[in-house]
The first five atom37 places (N, CA, C, CB, O) and aatype in JSON, in Angstrom:
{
  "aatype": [20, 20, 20, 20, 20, 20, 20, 20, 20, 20, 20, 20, 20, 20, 20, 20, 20, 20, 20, 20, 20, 20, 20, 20, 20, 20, 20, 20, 20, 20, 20, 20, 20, 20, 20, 20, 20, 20, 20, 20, 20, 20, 20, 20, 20, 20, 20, 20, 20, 20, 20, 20, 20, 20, 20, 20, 20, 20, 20, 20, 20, 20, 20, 20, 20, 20],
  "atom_mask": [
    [1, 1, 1, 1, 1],
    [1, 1, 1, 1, 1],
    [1, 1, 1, 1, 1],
    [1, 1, 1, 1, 1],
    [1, 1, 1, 1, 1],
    [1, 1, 1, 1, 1],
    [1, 1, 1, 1, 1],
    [1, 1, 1, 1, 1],
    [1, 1, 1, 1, 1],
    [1, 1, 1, 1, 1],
    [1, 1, 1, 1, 1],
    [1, 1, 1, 1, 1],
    [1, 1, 1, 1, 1],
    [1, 1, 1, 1, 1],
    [1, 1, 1, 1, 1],
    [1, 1, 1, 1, 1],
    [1, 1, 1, 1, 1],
    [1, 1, 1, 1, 1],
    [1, 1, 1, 1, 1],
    [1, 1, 1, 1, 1],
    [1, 1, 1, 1, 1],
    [1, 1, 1, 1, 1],
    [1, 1, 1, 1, 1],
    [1, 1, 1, 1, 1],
    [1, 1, 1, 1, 1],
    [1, 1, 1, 1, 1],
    [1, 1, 1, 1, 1],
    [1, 1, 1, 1, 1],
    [1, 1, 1, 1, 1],
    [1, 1, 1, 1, 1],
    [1, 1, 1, 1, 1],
    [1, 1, 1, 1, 1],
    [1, 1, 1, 1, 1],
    [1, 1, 1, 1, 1],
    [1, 1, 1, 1, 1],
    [1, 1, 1, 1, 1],
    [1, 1, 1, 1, 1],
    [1, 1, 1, 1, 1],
    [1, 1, 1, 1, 1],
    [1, 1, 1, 1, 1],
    [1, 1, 1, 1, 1],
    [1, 1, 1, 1, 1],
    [1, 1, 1, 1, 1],
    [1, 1, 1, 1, 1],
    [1, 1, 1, 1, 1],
    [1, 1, 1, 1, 1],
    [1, 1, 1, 1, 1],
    [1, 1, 1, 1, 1],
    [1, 1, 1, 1, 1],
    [1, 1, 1, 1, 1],
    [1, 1, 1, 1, 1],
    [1, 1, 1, 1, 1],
    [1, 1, 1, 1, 1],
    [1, 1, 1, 1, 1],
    [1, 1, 1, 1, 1],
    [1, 1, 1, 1, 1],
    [1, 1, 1, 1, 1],
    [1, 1, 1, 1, 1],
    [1, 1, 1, 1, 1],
    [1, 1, 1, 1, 1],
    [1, 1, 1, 1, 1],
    [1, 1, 1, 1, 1],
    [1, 1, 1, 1, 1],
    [1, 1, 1, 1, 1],
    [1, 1, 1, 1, 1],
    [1, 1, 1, 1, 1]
  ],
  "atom_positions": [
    [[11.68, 49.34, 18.27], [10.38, 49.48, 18.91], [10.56, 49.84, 20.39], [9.56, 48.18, 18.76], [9.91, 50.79, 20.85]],
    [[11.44, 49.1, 21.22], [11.64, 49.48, 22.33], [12.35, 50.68, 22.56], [12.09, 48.61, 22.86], [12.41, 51.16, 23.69]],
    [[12.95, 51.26, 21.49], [13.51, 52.8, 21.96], [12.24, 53.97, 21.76], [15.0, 53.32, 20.82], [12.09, 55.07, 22.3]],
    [[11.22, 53.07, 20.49], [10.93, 54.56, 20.59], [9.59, 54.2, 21.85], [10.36, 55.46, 18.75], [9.03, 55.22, 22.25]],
    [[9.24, 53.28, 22.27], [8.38, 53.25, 23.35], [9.12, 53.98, 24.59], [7.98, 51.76, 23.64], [8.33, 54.64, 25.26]],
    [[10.25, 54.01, 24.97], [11.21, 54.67, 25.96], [11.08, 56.01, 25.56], [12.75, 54.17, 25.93], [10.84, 56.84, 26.44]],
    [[11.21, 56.49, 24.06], [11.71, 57.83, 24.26], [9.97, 58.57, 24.17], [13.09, 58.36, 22.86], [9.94, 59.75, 23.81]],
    [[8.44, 57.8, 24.53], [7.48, 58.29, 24.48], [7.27, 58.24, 25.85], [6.66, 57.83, 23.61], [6.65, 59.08, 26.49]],
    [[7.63, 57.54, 26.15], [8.08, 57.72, 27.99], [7.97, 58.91, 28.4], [9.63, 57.41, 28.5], [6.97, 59.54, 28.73]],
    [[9.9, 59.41, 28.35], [10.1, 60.14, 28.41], [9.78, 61.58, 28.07], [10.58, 59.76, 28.33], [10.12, 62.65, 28.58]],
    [[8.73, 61.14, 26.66], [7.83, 62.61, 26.59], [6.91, 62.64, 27.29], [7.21, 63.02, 25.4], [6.66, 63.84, 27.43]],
    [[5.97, 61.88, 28.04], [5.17, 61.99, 28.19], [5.24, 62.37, 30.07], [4.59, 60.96, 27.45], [4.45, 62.98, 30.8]],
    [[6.33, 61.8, 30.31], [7.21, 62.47, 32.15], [7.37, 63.72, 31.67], [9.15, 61.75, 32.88], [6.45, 64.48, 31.99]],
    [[7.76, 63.94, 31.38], [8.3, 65.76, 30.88], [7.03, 66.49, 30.71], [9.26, 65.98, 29.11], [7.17, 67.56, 31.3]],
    [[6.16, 66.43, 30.32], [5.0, 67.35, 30.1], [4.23, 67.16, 31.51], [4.02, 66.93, 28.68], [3.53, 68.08, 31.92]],
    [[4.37, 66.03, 32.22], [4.12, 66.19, 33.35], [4.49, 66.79, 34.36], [4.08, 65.57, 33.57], [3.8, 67.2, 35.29]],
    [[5.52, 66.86, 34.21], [6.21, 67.7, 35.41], [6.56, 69.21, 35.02], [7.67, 66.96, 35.86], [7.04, 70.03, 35.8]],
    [[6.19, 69.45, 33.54], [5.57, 70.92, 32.99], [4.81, 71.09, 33.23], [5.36, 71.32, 31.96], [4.84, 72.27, 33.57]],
    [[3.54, 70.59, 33.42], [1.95, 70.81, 33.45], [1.68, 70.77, 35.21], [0.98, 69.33, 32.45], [0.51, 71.01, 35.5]],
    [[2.6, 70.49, 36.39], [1.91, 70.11, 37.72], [2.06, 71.42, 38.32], [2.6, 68.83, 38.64], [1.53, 71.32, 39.42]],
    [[2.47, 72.5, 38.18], [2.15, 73.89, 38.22], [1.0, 74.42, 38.73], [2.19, 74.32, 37.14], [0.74, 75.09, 39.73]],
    [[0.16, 73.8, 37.52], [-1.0, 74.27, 36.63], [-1.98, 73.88, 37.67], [-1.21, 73.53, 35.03], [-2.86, 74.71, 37.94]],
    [[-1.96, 72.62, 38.36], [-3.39, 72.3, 39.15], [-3.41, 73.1, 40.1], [-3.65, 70.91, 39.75], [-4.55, 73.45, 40.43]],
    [[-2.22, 73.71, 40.9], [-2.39, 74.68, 41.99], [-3.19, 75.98, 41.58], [-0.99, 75.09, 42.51], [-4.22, 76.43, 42.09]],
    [[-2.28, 76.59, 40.24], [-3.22, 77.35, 40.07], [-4.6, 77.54, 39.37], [-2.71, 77.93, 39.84], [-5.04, 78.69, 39.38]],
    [[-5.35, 76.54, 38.75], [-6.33, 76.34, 38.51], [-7.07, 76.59, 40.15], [-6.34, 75.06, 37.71], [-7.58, 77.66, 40.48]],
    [[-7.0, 75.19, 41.19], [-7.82, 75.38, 42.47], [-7.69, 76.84, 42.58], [-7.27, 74.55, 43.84], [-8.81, 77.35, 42.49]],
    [[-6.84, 77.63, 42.73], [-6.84, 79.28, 42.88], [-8.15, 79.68, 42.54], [-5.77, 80.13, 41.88], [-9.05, 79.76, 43.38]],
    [[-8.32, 79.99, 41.01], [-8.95, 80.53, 40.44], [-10.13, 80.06, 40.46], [-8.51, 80.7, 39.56], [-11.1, 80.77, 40.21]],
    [[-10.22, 78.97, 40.71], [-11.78, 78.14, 41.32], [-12.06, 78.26, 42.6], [-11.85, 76.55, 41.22], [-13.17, 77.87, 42.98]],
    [[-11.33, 78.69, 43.33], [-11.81, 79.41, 45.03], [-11.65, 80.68, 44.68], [-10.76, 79.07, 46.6], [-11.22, 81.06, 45.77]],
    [[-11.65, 81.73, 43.98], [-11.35, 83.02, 43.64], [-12.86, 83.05, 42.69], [-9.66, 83.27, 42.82], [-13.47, 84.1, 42.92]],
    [[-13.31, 82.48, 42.08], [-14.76, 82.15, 41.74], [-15.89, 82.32, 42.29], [-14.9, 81.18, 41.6], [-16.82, 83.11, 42.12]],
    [[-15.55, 80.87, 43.46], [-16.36, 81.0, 44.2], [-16.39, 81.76, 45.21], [-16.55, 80.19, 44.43], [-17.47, 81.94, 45.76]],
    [[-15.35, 82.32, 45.65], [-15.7, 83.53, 46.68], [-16.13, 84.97, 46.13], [-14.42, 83.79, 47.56], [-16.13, 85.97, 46.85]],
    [[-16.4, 84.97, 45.09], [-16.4, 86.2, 44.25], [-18.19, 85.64, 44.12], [-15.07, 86.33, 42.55], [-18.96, 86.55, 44.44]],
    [[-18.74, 84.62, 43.79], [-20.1, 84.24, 43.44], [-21.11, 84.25, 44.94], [-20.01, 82.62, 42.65], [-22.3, 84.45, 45.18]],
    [[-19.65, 83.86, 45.93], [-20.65, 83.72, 47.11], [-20.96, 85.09, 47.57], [-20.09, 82.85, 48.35], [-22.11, 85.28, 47.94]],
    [[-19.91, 86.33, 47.63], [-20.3, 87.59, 48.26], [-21.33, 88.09, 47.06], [-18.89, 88.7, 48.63], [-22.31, 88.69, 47.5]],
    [[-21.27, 87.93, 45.42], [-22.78, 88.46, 45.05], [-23.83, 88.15, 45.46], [-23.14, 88.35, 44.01], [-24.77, 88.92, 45.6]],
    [[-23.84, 86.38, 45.87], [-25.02, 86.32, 46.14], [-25.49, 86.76, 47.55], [-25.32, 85.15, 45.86], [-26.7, 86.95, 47.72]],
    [[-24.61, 86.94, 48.58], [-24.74, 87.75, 50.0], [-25.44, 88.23, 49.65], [-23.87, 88.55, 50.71], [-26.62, 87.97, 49.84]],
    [[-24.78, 89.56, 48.67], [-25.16, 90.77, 47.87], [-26.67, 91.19, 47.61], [-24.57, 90.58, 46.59], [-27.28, 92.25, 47.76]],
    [[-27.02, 89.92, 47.16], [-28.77, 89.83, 46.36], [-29.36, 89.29, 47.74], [-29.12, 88.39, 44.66], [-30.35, 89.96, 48.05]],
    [[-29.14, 88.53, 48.43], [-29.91, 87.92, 49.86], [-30.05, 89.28, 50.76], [-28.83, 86.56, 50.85], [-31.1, 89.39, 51.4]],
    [[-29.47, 89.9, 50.82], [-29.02, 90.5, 52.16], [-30.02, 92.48, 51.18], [-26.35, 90.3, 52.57], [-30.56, 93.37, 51.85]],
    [[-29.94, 92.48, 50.23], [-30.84, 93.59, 49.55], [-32.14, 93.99, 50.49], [-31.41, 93.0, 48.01], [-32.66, 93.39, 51.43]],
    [[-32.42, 95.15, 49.89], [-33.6, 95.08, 50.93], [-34.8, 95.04, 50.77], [-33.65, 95.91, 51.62], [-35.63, 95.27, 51.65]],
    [[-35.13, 94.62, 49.23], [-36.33, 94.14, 48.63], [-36.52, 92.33, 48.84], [-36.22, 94.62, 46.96], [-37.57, 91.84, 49.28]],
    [[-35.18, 91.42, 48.4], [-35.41, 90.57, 48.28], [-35.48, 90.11, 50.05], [-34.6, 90.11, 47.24], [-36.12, 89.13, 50.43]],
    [[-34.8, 90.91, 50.86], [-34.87, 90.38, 52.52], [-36.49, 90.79, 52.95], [-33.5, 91.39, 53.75], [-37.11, 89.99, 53.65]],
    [[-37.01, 91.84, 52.59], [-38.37, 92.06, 52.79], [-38.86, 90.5, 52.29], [-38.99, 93.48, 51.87], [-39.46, 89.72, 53.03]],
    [[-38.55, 90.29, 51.15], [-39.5, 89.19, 50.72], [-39.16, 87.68, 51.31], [-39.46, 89.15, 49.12], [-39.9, 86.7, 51.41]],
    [[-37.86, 87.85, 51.63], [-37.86, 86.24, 52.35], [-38.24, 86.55, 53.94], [-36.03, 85.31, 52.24], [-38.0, 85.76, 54.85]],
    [[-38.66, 87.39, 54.05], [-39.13, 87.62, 55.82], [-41.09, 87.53, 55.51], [-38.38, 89.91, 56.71], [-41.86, 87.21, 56.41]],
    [[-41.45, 87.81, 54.44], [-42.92, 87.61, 54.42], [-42.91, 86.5, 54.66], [-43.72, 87.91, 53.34], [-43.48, 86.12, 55.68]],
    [[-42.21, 85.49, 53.71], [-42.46, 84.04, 53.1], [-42.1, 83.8, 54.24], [-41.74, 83.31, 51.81], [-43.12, 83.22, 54.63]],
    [[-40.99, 83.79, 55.65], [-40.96, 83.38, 56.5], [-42.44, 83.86, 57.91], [-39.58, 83.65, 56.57], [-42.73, 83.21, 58.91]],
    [[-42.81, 84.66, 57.6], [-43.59, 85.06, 58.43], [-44.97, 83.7, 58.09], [-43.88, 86.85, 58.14], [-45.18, 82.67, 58.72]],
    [[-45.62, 84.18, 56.98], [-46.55, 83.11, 55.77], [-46.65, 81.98, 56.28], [-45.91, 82.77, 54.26], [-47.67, 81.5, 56.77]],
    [[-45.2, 81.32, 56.17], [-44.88, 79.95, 57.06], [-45.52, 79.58, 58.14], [-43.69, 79.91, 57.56], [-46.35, 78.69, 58.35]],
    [[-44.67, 80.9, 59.23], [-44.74, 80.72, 60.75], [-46.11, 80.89, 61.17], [-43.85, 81.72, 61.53], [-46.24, 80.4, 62.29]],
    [[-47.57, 81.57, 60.58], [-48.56, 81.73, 60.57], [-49.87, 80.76, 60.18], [-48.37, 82.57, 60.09], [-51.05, 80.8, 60.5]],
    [[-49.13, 79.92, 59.37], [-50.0, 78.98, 58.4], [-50.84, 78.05, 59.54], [-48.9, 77.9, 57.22], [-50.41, 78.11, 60.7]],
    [[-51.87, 77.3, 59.28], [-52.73, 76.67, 59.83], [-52.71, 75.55, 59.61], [-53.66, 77.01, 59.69], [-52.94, 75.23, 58.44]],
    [[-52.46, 74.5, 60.57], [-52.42, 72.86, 60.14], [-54.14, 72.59, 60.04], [-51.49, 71.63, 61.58], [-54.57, 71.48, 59.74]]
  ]
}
């Protein structure tokens, strides 16, 4: 019993230190995501239909009557 609890040990260190690679490049590809999601949405903000329209809604605002 005690060997094979040792030798599950030892499998289970080994796939770890196979697998710690992996978290670096995961964060990669999850900042490679999000910088890829943030310049579309620049993309759609910065258009010149939807900037017309958040400059009404800001105007609308700045105009409104208490």
């Amino acid at each position: 019993m005690h060997r094979r609890m040792r030798a599950r040990l030892r499998a289970l260190t080994g796939r770890m230190r196979r697998d710690a690679g992996m978290v670096t490049s995961e964060y990669a590809m999850g900042i490679i995501a999000a910088v890829a999601f943030a310049v579309l949405l620049y993309e759609v903000v910065t258009s010149g239909q939807v900037k017309t329209e958040l400059q009404n809604i800001v105007k609308r605002a700045l105009s409104a009557r208490m």
